[in-house]
C-alpha positions as CSV (number, residue, x, y, z in Angstrom):
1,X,0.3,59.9,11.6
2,X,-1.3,62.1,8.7
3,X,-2.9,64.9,10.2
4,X,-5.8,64.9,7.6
5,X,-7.7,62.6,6.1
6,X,-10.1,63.7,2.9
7,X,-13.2,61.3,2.5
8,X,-15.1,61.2,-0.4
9,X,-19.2,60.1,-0.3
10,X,-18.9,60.9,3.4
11,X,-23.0,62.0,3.9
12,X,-23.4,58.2,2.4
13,X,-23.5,55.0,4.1
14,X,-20.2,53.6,4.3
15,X,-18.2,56.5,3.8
16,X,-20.6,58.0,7.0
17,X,-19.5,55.0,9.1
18,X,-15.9,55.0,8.1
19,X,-15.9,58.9,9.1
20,X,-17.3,58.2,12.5
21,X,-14.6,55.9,12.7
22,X,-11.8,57.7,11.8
23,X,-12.8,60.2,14.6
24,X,-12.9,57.6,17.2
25,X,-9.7,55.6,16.2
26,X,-7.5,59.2,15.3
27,X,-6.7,62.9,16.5
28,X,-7.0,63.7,12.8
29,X,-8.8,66.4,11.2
30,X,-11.2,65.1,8.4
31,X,-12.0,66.8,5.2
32,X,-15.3,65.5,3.4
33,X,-15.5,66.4,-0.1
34,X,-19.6,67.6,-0.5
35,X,-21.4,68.5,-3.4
36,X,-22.6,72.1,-3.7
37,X,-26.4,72.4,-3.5
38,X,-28.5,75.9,-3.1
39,X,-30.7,74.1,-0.9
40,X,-28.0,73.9,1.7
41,X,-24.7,74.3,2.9
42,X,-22.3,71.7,2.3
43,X,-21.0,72.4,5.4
44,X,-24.7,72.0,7.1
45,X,-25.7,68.7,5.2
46,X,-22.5,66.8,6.5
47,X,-22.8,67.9,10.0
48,X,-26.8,66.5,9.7
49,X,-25.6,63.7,7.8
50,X,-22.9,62.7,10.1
51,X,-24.7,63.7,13.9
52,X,-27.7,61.7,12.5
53,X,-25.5,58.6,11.8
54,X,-23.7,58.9,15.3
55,X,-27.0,59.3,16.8
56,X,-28.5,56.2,15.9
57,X,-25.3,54.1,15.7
58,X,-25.2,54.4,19.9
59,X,-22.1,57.2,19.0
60,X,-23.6,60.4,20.4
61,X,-20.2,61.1,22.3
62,X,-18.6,61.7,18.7
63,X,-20.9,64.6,17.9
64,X,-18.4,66.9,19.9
65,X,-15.8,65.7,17.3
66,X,-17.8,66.1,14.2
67,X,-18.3,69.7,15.2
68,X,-14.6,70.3,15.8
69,X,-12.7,67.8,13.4
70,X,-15.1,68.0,10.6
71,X,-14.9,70.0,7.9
72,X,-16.7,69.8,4.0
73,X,-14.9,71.0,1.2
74,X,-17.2,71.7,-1.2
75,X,-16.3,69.9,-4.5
76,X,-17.1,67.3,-6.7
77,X,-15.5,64.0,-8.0
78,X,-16.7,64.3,-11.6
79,X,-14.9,67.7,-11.6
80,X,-11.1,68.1,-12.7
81,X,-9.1,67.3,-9.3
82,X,-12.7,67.0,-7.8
83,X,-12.7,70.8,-7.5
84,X,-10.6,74.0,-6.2
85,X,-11.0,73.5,-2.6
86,X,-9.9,70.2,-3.2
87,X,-6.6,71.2,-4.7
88,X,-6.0,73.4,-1.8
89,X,-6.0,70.9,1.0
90,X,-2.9,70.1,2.8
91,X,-0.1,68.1,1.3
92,X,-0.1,64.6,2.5
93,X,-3.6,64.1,3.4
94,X,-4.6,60.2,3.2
95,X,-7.3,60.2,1.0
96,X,-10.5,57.8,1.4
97,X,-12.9,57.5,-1.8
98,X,-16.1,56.1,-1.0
99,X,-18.1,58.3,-3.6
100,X,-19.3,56.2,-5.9
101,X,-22.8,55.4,-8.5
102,X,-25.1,52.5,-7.1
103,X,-26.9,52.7,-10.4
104,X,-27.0,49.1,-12.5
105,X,-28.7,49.1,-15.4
106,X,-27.3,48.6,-19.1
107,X,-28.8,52.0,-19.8
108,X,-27.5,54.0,-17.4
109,X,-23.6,52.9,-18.2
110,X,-22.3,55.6,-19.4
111,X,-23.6,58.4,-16.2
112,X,-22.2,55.1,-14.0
113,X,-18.6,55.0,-15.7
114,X,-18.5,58.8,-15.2
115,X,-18.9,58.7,-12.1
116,X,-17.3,55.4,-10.9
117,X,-14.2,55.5,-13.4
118,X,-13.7,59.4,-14.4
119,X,-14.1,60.2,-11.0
120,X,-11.9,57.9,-9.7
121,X,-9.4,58.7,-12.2
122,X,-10.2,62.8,-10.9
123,X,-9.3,61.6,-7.5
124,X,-6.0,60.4,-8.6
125,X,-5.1,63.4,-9.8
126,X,-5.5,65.0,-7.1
127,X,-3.7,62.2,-5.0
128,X,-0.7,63.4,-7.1
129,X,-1.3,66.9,-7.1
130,X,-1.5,66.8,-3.0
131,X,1.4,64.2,-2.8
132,X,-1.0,62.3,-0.9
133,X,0.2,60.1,1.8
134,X,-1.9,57.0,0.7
135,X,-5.5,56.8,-1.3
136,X,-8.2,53.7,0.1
137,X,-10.6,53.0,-2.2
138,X,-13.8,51.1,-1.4
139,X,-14.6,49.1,-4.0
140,X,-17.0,45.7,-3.9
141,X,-16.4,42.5,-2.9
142,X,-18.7,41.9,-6.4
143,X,-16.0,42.6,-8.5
144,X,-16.0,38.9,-8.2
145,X,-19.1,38.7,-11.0
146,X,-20.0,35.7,-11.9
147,X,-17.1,33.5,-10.4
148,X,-18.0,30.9,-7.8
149,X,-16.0,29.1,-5.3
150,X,-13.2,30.7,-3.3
151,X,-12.3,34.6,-4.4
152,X,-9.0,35.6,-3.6
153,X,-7.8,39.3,-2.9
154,X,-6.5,39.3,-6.3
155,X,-7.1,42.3,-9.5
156,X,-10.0,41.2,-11.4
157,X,-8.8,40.3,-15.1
158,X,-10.3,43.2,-17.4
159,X,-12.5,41.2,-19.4
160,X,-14.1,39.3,-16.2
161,X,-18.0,38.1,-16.4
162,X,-19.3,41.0,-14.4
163,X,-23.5,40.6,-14.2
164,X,-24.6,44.7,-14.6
165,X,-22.9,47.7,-15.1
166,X,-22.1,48.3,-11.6
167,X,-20.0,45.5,-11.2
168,X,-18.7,46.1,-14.3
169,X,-17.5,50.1,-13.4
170,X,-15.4,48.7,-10.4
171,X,-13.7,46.6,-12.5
172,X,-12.4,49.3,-14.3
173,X,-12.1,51.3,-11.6
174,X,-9.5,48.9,-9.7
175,X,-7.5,48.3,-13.0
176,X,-6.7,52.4,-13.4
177,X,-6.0,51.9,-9.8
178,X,-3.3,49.2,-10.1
179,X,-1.7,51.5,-13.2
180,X,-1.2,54.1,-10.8
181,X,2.1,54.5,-9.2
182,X,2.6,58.0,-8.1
183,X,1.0,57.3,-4.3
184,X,0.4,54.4,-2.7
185,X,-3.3,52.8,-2.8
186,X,-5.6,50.2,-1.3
187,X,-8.5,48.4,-2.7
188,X,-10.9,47.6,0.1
189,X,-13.6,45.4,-0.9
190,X,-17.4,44.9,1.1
191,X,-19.4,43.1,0.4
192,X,-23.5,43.3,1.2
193,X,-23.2,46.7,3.7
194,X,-26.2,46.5,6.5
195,X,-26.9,48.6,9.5
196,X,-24.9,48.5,12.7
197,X,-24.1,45.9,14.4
198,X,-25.4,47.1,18.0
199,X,-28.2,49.1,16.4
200,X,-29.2,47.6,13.3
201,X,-29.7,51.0,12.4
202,X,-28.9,52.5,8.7
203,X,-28.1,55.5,6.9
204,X,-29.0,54.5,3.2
205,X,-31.3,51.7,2.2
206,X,-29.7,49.9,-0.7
207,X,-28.2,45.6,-0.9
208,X,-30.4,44.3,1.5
209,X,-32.7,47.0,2.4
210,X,-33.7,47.2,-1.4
211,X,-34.7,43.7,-2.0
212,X,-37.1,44.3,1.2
213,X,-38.4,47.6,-0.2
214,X,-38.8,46.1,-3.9
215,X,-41.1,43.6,-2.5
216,X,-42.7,45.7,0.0
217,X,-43.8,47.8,-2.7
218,X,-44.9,45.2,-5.1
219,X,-46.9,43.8,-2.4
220,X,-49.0,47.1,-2.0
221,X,-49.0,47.5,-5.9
222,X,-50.7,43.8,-5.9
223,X,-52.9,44.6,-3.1
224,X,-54.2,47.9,-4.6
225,X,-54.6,46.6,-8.7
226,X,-55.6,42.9,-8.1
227,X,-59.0,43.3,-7.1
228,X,-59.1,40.1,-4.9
229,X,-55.8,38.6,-6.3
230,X,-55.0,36.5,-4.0
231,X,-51.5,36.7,-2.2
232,X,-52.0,33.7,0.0
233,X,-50.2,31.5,-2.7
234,X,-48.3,28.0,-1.2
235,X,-44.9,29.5,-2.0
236,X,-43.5,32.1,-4.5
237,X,-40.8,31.0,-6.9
238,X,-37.4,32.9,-7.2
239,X,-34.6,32.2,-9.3
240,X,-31.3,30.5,-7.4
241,X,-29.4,28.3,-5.2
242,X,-31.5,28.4,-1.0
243,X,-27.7,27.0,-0.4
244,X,-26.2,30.3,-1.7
245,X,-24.4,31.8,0.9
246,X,-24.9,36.0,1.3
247,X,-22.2,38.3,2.8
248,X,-24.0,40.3,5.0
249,X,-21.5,42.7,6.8
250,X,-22.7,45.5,9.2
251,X,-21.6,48.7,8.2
252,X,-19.2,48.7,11.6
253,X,-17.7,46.3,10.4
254,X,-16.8,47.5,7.3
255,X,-15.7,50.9,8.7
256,X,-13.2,49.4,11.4
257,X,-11.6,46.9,9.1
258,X,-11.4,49.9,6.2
259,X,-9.7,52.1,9.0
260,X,-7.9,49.3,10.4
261,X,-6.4,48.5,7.0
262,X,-5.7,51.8,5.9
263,X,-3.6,53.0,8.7
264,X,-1.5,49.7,9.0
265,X,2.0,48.9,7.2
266,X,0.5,46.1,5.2
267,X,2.4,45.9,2.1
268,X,-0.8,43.9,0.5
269,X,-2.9,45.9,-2.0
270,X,-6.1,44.6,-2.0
271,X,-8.7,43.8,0.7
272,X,-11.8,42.1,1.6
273,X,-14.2,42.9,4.4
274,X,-16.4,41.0,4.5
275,X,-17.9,38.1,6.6
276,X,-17.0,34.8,7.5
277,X,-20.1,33.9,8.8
278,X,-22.6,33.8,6.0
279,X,-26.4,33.2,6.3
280,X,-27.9,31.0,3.5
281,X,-29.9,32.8,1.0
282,X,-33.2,30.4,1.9
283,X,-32.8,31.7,6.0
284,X,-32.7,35.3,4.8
285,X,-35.9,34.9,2.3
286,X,-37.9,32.9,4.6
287,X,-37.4,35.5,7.4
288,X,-37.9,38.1,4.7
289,X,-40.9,36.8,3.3
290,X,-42.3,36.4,6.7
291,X,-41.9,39.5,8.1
292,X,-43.8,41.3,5.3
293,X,-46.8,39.0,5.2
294,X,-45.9,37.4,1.6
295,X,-45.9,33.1,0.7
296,X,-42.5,31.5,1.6
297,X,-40.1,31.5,-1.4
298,X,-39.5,28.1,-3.1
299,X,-36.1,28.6,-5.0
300,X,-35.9,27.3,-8.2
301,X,-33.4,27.0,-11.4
302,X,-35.7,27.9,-14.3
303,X,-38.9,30.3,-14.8
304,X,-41.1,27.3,-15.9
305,X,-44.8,28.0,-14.7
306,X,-44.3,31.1,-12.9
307,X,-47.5,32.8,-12.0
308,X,-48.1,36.6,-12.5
309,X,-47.0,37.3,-9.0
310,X,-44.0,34.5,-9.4
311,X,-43.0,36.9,-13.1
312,X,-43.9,40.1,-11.3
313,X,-41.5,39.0,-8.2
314,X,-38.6,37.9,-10.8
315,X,-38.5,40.9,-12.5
316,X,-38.9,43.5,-9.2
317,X,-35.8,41.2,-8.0
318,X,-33.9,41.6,-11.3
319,X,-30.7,43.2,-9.4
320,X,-30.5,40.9,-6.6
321,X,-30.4,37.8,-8.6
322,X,-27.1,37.6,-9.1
323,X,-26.6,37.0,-5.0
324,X,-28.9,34.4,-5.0
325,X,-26.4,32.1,-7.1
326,X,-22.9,31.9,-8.0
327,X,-22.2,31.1,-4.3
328,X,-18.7,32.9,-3.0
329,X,-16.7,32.6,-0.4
330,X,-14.1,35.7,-0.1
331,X,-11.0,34.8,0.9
332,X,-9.3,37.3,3.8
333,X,-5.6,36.4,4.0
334,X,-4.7,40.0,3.6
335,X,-7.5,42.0,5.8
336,X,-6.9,39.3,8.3
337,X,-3.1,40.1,8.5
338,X,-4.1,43.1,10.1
339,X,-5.7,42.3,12.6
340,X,-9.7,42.7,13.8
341,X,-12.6,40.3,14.3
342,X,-13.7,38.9,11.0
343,X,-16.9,37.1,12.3
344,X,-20.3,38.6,12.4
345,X,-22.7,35.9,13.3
346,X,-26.0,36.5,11.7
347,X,-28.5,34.2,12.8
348,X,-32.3,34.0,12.5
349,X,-33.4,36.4,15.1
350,X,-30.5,39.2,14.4
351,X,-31.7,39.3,10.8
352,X,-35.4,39.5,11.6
353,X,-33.9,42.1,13.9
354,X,-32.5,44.0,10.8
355,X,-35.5,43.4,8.8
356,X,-37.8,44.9,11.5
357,X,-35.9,47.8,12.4
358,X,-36.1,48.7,8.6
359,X,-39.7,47.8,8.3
360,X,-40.5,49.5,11.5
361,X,-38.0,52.7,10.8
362,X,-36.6,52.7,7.8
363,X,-37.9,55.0,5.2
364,X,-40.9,54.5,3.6
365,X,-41.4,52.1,0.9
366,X,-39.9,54.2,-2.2
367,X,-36.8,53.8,-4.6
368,X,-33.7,55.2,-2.6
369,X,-31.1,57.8,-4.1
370,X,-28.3,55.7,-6.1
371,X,-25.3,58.0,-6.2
372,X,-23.7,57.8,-2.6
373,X,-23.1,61.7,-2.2
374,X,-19.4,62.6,-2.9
């Protein structure tokens, strides 16, 4: 077995998670590429970063580990071979690259494609340079874009209907991948990360926890402008399908299946983990909704009538829209082959459990940082 493993975006959500679970599931050393910052200490952020996620994942026996196993090589993947240290690591090491820009917008493409293309195209190079063993990427399950129906664990065609940049980066991204033939690599594929499946704790707020901040903090923006504006509306209209299915994965999950996957023979190259138990879109609103003291949402297909608060809604929920149509179902031939549970039942109470350990501990209502830290 590779003696080292070098994870990329490791203080982030999912590359946190998948750490935590390389420690439990190997003997390995683990190398975690971290920015430099003259705040801090790489070195001191990922031990924080990855003691705090143990902590409040129920994995305090693993902080013993982190101290020992755990080292940050401080780097970064927008640099050439992500940086000297980088370059000097062992030969062989089984690289993980979970770094990547959550940024969306039209205006922001070019900062996202350096980040989610150039970078990944850096972390190549230094596959090749270090002879790696084996390179994992996590992409998204929404490389899928605007498709419907069953998605297979198949390379998205270059010129696929991709709803925002984001999307759009990944598909790029897994393209250079699959022209790359120097080491061998893996495309693993979540879809909507939340917290832990015992816990329901998180490390980063974004998917889920975003659409529940967003209206959080348009409710408090209505309270404090309207001046008697009334929020006790019937219902508030959003766009799309209440049949929609979502993928809501914990982040568990994602890191055992990624781990699983990457340390198997599989010959497949491509990997979803996601969920086979999927909530409907209208369950996870109402509950939503609910929880934060807002009307019910009424789904609908067009903007026809919308109110000020149904317009105001729309456009704080512009990213998420795209989950609440196009319904998917991801197809996992290949992550199945490998073994692992694949079913994550979400009902009503666990995700009013999510939403209220958010609401309750989560951060405070604000925009969360969109780079997952490499």
């Amino acid at each position: 077995m590779t003696n080292v493993h070098l994870v990329t975006g490791a203080t982030g959500f999912v590359g946190g998670a998948l750490v935590l679970e390389l420690l439990a599931r190997t003997d390995s050393q683990v190398a975690c590429l971290v920015r430099e910052d003259p705040a801090s200490s790489p070195h001191e952020r990922l031990e924080t970063s990855l003691t705090h996620a143990a902590r409040i994942y129920g994995r305090a026996d693993l902080e013993h580990e982190i101290k020992s196993r755990c080292k940050a090589v401080p780097g970064d993947i927008v640099a050439p071979f992500c940086g000297a240290a980088a370059m000097r690591l062992a030969r062989g090491a089984k690289i993980w690259h979970c770094a990547a820009s959550l940024k969306f917008r039209e205006e922001q493409e070019s900062e996202i494609f350096t980040h989610n293309v150039e970078g990944t195209r850096n972390i190549l190079k230094l596959a090749r340079h270090l002879k790696s063993s084996g390179l994992n990427y996590i992409s998204t399950a929404y490389v899928a874009g605007a498709r419907t129906g069953v998605v297979r664990e198949e390379l998205p065609a270059p010129d696929s209907a991709a709803h925002n940049s984001y999307e759009r980066s990944k598909i790029h991204a897994e393209i250079v991948l699959s022209q790359f033939t120097a080491v061998h690599t893996r495309i693993l594929r979540p879809s909507i990360v939340i917290g832990h499946s015992r816990t329901h704790a998180a490390t980063r707020f974004t998917g889920l926890y975003g659409f529940i901040d967003d209206l959080r903090r348009l409710k408090t923006r209505f309270l404090r402008r309207s001046r008697g504006l009334s929020l006790s509306n019937s219902s508030i209209r959003i766009l799309g399908q209440p049949g929609t299915p979502l993928n809501l994965i914990p982040v568990d999950a994602v890191a055992a299946d990624a781990v699983r996957v990457g340390l198997s023979n599989s010959p497949a190259r491509i990997f979803h983990l996601t969920n086979s138990e999927q909530p409907e879109a209208a369950c996870v609103a109402a509950i939503v909704m609910e929880e934060l003291g807002l009307p019910p949402a009424r789904f609908v297909e067009s903007i026809g009538n919308f109110t000020v608060i149904d317009q105001a809604v729309g456009q704080a929920l512009l990213f998420y829209g795209s989950y609440l149509k196009s319904p998917k179902i991801f197809d996992r031939t290949n992550t199945d082959a490998c073994g692992g549970n694949s079913r994550w039942p979400l009902d009503g109470g666990t995700i009013r459990s999510y939403v209220r350990w958010f609401l309750e501990t989560g951060v405070p209502a604000q925009k969360p940082p969109l780079r997952a830290a490499a």
